[in-house]
C-alpha positions in Angstrom: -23.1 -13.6 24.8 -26.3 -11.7 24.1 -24.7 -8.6 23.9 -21.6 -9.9 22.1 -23.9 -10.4 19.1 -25.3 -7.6 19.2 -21.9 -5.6 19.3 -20.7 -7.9 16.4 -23.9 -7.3 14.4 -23.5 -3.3 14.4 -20.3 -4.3 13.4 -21.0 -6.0 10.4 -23.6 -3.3 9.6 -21.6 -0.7 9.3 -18.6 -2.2 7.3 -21.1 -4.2 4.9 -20.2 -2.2 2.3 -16.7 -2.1 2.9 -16.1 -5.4 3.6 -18.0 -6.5 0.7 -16.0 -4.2 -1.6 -12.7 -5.4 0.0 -13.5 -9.3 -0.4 -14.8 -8.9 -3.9 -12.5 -6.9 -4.8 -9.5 -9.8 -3.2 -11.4 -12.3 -4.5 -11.7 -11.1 -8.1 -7.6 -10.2 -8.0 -7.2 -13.6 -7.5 -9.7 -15.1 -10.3 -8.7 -12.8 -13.0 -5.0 -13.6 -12.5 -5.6 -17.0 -12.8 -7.8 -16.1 -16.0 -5.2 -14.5 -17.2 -2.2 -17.5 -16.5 -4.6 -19.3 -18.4 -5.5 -17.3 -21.7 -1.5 -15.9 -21.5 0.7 -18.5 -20.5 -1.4 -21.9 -21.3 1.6 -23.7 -22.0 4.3 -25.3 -19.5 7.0 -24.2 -21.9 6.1 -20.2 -21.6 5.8 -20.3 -18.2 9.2 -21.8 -18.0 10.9 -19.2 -19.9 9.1 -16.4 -18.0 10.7 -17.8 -14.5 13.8 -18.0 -16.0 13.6 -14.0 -16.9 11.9 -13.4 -13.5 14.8 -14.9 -11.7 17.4 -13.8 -13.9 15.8 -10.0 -13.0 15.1 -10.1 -9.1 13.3 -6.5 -9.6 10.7 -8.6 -11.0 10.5 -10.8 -7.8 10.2 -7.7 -5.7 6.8 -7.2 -7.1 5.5 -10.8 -8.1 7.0 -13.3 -5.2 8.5 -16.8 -4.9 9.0 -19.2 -7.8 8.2 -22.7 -6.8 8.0 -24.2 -10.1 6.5 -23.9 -13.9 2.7 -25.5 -13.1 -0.1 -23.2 -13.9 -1.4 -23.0 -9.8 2.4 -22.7 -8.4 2.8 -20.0 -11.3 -0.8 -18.0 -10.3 0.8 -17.6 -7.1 3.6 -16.7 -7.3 2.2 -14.0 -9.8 -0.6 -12.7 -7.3 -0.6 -13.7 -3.7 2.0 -11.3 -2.6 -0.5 -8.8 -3.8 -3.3 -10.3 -2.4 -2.0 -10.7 1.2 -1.1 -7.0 0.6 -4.6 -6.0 0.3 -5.8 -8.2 2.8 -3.0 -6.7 5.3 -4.5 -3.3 4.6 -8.0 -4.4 5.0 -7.6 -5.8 8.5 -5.5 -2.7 10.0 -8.1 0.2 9.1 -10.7 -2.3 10.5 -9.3 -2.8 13.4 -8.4 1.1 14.0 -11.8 2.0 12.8 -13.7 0.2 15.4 -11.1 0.8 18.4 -8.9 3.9 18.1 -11.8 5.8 15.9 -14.1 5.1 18.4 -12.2 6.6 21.1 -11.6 9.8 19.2 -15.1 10.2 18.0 -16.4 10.1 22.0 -18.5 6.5 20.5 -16.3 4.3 22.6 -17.3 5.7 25.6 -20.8 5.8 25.1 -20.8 2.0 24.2 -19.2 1.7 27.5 -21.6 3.3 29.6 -23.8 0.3 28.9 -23.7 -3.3 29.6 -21.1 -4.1 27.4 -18.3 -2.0 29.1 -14.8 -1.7 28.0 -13.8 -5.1 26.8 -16.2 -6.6 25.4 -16.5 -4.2 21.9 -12.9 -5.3 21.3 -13.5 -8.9 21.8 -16.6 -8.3 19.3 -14.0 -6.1 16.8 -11.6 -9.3 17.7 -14.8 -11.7 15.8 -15.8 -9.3 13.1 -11.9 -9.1 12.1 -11.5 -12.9 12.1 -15.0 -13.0 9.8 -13.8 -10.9 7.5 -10.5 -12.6 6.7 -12.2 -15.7 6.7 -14.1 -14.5 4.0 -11.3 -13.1 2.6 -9.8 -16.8 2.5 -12.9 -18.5 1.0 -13.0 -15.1 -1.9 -9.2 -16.1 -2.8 -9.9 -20.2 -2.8 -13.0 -19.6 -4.8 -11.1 -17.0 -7.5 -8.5 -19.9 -7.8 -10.5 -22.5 -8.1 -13.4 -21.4 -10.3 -10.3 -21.2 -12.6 -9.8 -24.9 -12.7 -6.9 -24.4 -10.3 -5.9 -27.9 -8.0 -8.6 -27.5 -5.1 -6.1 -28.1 -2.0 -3.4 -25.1 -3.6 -6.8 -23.4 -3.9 -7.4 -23.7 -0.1 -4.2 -23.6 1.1 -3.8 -20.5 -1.3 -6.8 -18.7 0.9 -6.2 -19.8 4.1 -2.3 -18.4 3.2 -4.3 -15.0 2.6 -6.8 -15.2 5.3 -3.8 -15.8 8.2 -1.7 -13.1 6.8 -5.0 -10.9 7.5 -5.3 -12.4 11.1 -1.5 -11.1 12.1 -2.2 -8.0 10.7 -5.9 -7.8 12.2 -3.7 -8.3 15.6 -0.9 -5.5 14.6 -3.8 -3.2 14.2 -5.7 -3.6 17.3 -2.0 -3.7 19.4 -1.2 -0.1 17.5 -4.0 1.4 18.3 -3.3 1.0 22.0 0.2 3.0 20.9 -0.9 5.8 19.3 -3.3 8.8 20.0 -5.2 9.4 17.0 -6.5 6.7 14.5 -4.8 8.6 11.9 -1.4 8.0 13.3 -2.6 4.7 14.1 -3.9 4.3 10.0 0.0 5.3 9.4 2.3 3.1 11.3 -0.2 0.4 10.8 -0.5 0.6 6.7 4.0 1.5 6.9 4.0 -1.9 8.5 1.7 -4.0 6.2 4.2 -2.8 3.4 6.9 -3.2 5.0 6.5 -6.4 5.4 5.8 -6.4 1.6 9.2 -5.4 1.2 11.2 -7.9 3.0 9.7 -10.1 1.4 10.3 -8.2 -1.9 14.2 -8.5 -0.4 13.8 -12.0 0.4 12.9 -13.2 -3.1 15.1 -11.3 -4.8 18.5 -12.1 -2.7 16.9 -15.8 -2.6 19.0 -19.1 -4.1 17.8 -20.4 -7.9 17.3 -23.7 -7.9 18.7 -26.3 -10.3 16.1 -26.7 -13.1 15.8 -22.7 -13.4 11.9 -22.5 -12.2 12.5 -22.5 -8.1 14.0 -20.6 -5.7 14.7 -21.0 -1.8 13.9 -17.4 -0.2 16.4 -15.0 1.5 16.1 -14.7 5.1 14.4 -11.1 4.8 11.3 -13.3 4.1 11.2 -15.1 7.4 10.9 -11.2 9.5 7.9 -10.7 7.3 4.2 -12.1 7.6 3.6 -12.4 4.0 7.0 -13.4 3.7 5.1 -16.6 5.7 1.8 -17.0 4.2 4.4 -17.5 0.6 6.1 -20.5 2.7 2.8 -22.5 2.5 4.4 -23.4 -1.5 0.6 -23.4 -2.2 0.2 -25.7 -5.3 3.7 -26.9 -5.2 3.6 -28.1 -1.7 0.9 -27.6 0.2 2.5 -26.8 3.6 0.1 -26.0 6.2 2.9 -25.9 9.2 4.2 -22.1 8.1 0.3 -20.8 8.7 1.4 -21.6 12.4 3.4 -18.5 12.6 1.2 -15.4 11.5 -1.5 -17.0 14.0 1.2 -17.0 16.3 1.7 -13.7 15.6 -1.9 -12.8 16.2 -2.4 -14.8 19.3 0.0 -12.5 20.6 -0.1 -9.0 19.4 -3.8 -9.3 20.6 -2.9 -10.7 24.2 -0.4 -7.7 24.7 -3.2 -5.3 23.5 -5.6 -6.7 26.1 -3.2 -6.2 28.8 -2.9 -2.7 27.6 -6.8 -1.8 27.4 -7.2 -3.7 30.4 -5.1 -0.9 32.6 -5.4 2.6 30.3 -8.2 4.9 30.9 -10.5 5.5 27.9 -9.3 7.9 24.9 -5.9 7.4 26.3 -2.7 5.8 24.5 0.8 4.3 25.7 2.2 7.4 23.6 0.0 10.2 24.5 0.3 13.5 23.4 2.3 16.1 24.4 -0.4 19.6 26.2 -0.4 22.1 23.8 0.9 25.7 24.3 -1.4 28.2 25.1 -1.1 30.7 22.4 -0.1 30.0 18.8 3.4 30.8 18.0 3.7 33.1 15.3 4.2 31.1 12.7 0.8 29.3 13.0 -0.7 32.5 11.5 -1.4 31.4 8.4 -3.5 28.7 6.8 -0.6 26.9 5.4 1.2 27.2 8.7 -1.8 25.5 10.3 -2.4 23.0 7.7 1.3 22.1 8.4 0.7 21.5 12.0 -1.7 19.0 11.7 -0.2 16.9 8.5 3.7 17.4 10.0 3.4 13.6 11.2 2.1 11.6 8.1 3.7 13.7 6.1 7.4 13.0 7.9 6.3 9.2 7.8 5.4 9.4 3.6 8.6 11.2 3.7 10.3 8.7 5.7 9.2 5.6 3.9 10.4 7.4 0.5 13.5 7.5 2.0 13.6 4.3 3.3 12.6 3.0 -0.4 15.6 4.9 -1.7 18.2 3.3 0.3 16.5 0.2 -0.4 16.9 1.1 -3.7 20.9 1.4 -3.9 21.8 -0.7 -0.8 20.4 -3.7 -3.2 22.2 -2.8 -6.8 25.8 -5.0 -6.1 23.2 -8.1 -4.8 21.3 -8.1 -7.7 24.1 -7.7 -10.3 25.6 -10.6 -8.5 22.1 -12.8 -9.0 22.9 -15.6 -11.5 19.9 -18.0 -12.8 21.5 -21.5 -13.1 21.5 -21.3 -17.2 24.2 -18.7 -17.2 22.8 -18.1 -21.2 19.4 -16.8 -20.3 21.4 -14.5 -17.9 24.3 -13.8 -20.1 21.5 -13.0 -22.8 19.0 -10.5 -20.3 22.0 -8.3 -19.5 23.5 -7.9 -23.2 19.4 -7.0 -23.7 19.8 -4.5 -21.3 22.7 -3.1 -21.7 22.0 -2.9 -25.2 19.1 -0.3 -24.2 21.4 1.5 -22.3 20.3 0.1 -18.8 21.4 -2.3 -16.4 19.7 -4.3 -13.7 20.6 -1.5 -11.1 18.5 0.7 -13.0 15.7 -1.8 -13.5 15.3 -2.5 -9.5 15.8 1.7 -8.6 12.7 2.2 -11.3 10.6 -0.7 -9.9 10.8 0.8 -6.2 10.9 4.2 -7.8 7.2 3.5 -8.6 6.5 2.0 -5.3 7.9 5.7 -3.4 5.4 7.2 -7.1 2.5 5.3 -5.2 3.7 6.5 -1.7 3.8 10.2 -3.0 0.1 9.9 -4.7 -1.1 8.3 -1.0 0.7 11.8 0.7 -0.5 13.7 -1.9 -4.2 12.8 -1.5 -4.1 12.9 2.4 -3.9 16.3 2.4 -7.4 16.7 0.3 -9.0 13.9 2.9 -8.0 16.4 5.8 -10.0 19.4 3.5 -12.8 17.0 4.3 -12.1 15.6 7.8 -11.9 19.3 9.1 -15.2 20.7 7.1 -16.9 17.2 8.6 -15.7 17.9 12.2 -16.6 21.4 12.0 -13.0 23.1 12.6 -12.9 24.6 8.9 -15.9 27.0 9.8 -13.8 28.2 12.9 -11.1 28.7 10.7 -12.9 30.3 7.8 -15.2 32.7 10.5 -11.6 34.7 10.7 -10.2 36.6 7.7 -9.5 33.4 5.5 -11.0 33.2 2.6 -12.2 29.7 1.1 -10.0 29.8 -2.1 -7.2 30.8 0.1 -7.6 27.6 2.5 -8.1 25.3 -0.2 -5.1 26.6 -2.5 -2.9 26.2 1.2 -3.5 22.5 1.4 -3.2 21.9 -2.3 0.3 24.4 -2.0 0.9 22.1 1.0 0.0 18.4 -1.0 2.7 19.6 -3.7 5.4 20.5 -1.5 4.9 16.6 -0.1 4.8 15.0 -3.1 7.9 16.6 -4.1 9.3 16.2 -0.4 8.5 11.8 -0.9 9.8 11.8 -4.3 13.0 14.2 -3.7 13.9 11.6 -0.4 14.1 8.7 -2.7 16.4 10.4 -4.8 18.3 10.8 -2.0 18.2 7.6 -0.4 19.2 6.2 -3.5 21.9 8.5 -4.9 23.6 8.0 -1.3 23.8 4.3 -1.3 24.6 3.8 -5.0 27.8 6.5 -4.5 28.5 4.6 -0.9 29.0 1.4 -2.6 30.8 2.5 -5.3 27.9 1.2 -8.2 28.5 2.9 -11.0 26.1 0.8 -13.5 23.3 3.9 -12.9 24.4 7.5 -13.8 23.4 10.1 -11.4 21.2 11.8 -14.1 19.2 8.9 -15.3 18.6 8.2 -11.3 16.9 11.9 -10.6 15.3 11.7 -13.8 13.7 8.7 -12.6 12.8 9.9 -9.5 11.5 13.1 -11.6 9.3 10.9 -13.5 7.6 9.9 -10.3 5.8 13.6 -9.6 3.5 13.9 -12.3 1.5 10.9 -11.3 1.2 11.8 -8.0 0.0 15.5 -8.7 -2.8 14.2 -10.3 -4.0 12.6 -7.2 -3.6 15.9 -5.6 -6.1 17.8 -7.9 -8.1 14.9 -9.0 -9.4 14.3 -5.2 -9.8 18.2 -4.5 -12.0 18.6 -7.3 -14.4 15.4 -6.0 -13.6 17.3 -2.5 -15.3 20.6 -4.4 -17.7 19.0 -6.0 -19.0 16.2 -4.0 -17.6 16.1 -0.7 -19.3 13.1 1.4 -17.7 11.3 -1.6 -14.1 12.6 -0.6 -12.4 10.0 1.7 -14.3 6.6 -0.3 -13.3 8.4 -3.9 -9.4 9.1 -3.3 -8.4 5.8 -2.4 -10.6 4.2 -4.8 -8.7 6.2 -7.5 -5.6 5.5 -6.1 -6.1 1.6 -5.9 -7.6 1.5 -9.2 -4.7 3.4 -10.7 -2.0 1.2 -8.9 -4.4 -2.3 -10.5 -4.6 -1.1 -14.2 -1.2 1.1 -14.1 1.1 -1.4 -12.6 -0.4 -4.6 -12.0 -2.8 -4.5 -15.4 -0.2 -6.5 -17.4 0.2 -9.3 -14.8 -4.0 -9.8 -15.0 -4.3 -9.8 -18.3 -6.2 -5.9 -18.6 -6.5 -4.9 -22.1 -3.8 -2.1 -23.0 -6.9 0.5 -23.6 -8.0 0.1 -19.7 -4.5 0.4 -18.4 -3.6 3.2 -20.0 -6.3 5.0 -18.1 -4.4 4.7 -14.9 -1.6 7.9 -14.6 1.1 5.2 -13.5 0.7 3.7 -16.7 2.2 7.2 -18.4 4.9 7.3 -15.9 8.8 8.1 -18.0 10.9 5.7 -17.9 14.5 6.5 -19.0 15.9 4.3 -22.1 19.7 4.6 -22.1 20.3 8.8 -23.2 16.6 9.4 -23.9 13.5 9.7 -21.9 9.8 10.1 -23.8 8.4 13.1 -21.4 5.3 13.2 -23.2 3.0 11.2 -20.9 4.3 13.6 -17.8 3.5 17.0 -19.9 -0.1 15.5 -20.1 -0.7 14.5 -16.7 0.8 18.2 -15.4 -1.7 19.6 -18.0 -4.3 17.7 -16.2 -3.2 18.7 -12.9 -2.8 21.8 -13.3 -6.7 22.1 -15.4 -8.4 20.0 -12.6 -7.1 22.6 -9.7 -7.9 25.1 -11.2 -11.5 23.9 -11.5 -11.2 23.1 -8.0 -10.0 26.4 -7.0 -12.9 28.0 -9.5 -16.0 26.1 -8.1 -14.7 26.3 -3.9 -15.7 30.3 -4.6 -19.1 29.1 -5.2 -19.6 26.6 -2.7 -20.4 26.7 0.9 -18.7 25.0 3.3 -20.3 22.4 4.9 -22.6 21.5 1.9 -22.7 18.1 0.6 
């Protein structure tokens, strides 16, 4: 037990800063939302009307959730808990990677071991530090809601909605990392799963039933195949059902006995899916330091690429369902698509720009791995091997950043593709082919400036690489595409570059936001590219 402690207490010392950041951050999602409900929609009447739109426009429900009704706490959450089990999905995967799979990689695993604790016991203790931490994430979330003046049982049941969402995904985590061989694949397939789950139960709500007074709906079945998709069915503030929480701790119980079995019987710094022995001389094609960067990004960048895709063919598969979506006052429908259609859109275009700017985000997330690798290999020592032979400094960095653009465009141009295939399978004809890749256009800007942005921090201040990126990435996706949900004053959104993002209206596009954003793409690698001739690698 002794040692257990111990193990748990290094644990919490060396995430204390991340964990903090992740529950405060949670935890303040949850109380500026409600803030926000509040200030925005005090009355019942206004919340009303905005279900009515929100389930007359099931591209809205992809993003927000589940309506379960018009009072103030049922309305917070079905703004914001999607969101917030999001975060807390992501939160408990790279934990559990970072203290299992890492570990093995880094040789730590093995020292820890050597030592009284052996080999099961630091997972048991990664098992307890993953279970605190959503347990704080639960009592951050109950505490947002409540400090609000939100009902105190929806508050809980609210948190303990977020806090078993994080325990299933805790479990997925710890059960990948067995899988895979490198804690980068392992970071992959576990984040693609955390949001795919946020997508079925994007599908869910927005294939779901309306109910009879125009403020409720009854999901799809895509909801019950997702986690979050669970933690919704708690109706926190509506109804208070604790019985759904049963099945994302069923999940966890076990994902984690499966991966216990596993460690139990695989040798240390092995996986199920190992690796395949490498060839003993390069081919010829690995002669360059593009070619090499390739090499080692080939696998997340296929699964950015793949999940674009996937987004895409989400994208068109859903356009005849959600034409066919009727909200049971047929006027507030009859009235939304007359809007729309007056602007030269249709809901088919509305849902393919909504997850549009979901593949945007996925592109950014490619787009800034490739600068975290500059850093991973200059940290591990590798880049001085490489740079020791005639490669030159600007050279490898402008190959990465050559490399970064080619993905973004790679994530973005799969959407395209994804969608234009569906929507001319099924015949839908309410999106022109040219508004749809101009869309899908619209996306690249963005995401280049998370490809520059990051490799001038990498220039500039290195140890700051990895923590910086996705910082900047999470704040832009907060103020860019969730700022008007919490209430963020216009001035602070429009700082984020998803905020800037072109959005087609009918025959004309304003471009204007996208020249910008290239401009400061282009000027921030090229200060990246000016400074990396000064600096040594390997400074800090």
């Amino acid at each position: 037990m002794e040692v257990l402690l111990v193990l748990w207490g290094q644990r919490l010392r060396r995430d204390r800063w991340q964990l903090l950041s992740w529950v405060v951050a949670i935890g303040a999602f949850a109380l500026f939302a409600a803030a926000a409900v509040t200030q925005t929609y005090g009355s019942v009447v206004s919340r009303t009307e905005i279900l009515q739109v929100a389930i007359a426009t099931p591209a809205i429900l992809m993003l927000r959730g589940l309506p379960r009704g018009a009072d103030q706490g049922a309305f917070t959450f079905f703004l914001i808990y999607a969101f917030l089990a999001l975060l807390t999905g992501l939160m408990s995967t790279f934990l559990a990677v970072r203290h299992t799979r890492a570990d093995e990689e880094t040789g730590t695993a093995e020292l820890v071991a050597a030592t009284p604790a052996g080999r099961l016991l630091p997972n048991i203790a990664t098992l307890l530090h993953g279970i605190t931490a959503n347990i704080l994430v639960a009592l951050a979330v109950f505490a947002g809601f409540a400090s609000q003046g939100l009902d105190a049982q929806g508050s809980l049941t609210a948190g303990a909605a977020t806090g078993a969402v994080g325990l299933a995904f805790l479990a997925l985590g710890l059960l990948v990392a067995q899988f895979m061989p490198t804690s980068r694949g392992a970071n992959g397939v576990s984040a693609a799963l955390v949001v795919l789950a946020y997508v079925l139960r994007g599908i869910g709500d927005a294939t779901g039933t309306p109910g009879a007074d125009g403020t409720t709906m009854t999901e799809g079945s895509a909801s019950w195949f997702s986690p979050i998709g669970w933690g919704q069915q708690t109706y926190a503030f509506s109804g208070n059902r604790t019985w759904p929480l049963v099945l994302p701790v069923g999940l966890a119980v076990a994902c984690f006995a499966v991966a216990w079995l596993i460690l139990r019987t695989r040798d240390s710094g092995a996986s199920v899916w190992g690796t395949r022995p490498g060839r003993a001389a390069a081919r010829p094609g690995l002669r360059s330091p593009v070619a090499l960067a390739l090499r080692l990004q080939s696998g997340s960048i296929i699964g950015w690429g793949l999940s674009g895709l996937a987004l895409g063919l989400l994208a068109g598969s859903l356009g005849k369902a959600i034409a066919a979506v009727d909200t049971p006052d047929t006027n507030i429908t009859a009235m939304l698509r007359a809007m729309l259609q007056s602007q030269g859109t249709s809901l088919t275009q509305l849902m393919v720009s909504v997850l549009f700017s979901m593949a945007g985000v996925l592109a950014a997330a490619c787009a800034l791995q490739a600068v975290i690798r500059l850093r991973q290999e200059e940290a591990a020592g590798t880049a001085e091997l490489l740079l020791s032979a005639p490669v030159g400094r600007v050279r490898w960095l402008a190959g990465y950043l050559l490399l970064g653009a080619a993905a973004v465009v790679l994530v973005v141009g799969l959407a395209g593709v994804g969608a234009w295939a569906t929507l001319t399978g099924s015949g839908d004809t309410s999106m022109p082919a040219d508004a749809l890749w101009q869309t899908a256009l619209a996306q690249l800007p963005a995401a280049l400036i998370y490809l520059s942005v990051p490799a001038l921090v990498f220039v500039l201040w290195p140890a700051a690489t990895i923590a910086a990126s996705w910082a900047l990435l999470a704040l832009g996706v907060v103020l860019g595409i969730l700022g008007a949900m919490l209430g963020i004053d216009q001035a602070l959104r429009d700082l984020s570059p998803f905020a800037h993002t072109p959005v087609p209206h009918g025959d004309t596009t304003d471009w204007s936001g996208a020249w910008w954003m290239l401009l400061i793409a282009a000027v921030a690698a090229v200060l990246a590219v000016s400074v990396m001739r000064r600096r040594e690698v390997g400074s800090t």
